[in-house]
Each structure stands twice: as C-alpha cells, then as structure tokens.
N, C-alpha and C positions, 0 to 999 in steps of 0.2 A: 768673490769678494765684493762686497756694498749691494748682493743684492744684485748686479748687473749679470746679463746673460750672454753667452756666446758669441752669438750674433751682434754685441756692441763690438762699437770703431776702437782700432787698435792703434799704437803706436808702435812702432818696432825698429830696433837697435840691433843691426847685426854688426859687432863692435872690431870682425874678423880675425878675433882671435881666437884661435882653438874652436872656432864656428860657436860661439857662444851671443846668445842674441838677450835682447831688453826687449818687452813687452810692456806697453804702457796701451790699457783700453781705455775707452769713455772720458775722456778728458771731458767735465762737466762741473762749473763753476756756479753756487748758488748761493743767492743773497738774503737774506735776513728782510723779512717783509714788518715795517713797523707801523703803526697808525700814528705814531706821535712821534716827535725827532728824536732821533738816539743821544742819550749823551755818554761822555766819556769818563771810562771804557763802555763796551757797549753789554748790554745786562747779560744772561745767559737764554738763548729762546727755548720757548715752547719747540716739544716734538712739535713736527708736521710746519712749523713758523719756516719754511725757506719758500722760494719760489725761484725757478729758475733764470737766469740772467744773461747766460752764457754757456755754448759748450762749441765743441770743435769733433765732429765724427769723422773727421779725413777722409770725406765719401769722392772728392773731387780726385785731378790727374795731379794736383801740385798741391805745393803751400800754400794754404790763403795766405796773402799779405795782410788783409785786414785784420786778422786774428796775431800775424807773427812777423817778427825783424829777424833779419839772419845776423849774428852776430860775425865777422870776416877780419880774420889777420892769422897770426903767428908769432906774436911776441910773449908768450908765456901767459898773459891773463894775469901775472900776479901769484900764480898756484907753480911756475916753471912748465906749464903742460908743453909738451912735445910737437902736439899738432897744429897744423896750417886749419883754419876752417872755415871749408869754401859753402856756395850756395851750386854747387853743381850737384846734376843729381846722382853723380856717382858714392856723394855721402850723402844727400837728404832728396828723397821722394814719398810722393803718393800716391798710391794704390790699390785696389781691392779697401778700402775702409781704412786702412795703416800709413802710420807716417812711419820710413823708414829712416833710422837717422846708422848711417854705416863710416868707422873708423876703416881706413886704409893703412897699411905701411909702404909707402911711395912715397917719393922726393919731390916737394911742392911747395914753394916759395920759401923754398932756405930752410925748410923742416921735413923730418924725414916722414913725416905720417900726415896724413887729412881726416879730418874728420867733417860734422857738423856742428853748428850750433846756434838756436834760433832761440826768442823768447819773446814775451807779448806786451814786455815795457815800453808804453809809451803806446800802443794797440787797443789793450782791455788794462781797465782799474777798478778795484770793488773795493768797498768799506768791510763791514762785517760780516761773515758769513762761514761758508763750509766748502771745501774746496771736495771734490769726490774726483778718484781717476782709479784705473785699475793699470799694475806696471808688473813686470816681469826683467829685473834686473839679472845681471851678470853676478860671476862669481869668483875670484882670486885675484893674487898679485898686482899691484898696479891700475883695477879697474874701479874709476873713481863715478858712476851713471849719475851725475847731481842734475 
C-alpha cells in the first residue's frame, strides 16, 4: 500500500483478543513545500509538491517521547471504553522496527482491561499536507483501532 516496501517500520497492535493484531507500517508525515505563503484553505498541490517533514520508524527499544505523549487513566475517554491505559510495556513497546500497542483483560486501576494509548499532540504539528502510514487493523465486535 503507498508504494512502501516490507522492510518499512511497523506499528503493531496485538489487541489479545482471539490473537488478532493491528499493523500500522511507515508512519510518515509530509508537508506541502510552497515558495509563496499559503492562503486559506490551502490550494490543491502539484504531484511530487511534498517534502518530507516528519516520520517515526520505531527503529529504537522505546517510545520516543519526542514524537509521542502516552495518554493515562480509566475514566471512559468519553466513548465509556473499558480500559485502564498504561505506559507500561506490557501494553506499548518497541521493537524490531514495530511499536506494539497490546490490550490486556486484567484488573488495573478499577478497570478490567489495559491497554495503550499515545499521540503526538502537543509533539509534532503540520499545516497542510499528506499524511502516509501503512496499518493492518482488526476485525469484529467491539474493536474500535482509532
């Protein structure tokens, strides 16, 4: 998918249920190269108009923090979700190229399940552009990969 080959950095979701996993490769964020200021909204670009800005290949043993905040609690989020979600790495590591972000069913801060959940708000911010990743999500009941 996008042209990316094997060999790119993975994300990976093993969400433990029914051993069913999330794949997310090349996390690679690219911006809109302009000569004169954009105005708004911003025009449509030229093929070949990006230039890369940002990507994350999860080549290291952890999370960059520079790139990502772990988001931590258990109060619903607003959606009622179930899980507690820690920064341990028994839900989120990295490894071989892959961030692995894994839901548990275990009893952890008043919730029956852990997961993770990280994001780059307030990390990395781009104007206009093309966001490119390659993802391998889950499938049934209940599994919401956002």
């Amino acid at each position: 998918m996008y042209g990316l080959s094997d060999s790119d950095a993975r994300i990976l979701f093993n969400l433990g249920l029914n051993s069913t996993n999330v794949c997310i490769d090349n996390v690679v964020f690219k911006e809109i190269v302009c000569t004169t200021p954009t105005p708004n909204p911003a025009p449509t670009p030229k093929p070949g108009a990006y230039a890369l800005v940002w990507s994350d290949e999860f080549d290291g043993t952890s999370l960059n923090t520079n790139n990502w905040v772990y988001d931590l609690g258990g109060d619903g989020w607003g959606n009622n979700e179930l899980q507690y979600y820690t920064d341990r790495t028994d839900n989120v590591r990295v490894a071989n190229g892959l961030l692995t972000i894994e839901a548990k069913a275990e009893v952890y801060g008043g919730n029956n399940y852990t997961s993770g959940r990280i994001k780059s708000k307030g990390k990395q911010e781009f104007g206009y552009g093309k966001i490119s990743d390659r993802i391998k999500l889950p499938t049934g009941q209940g599994i919401w990969s956002a």
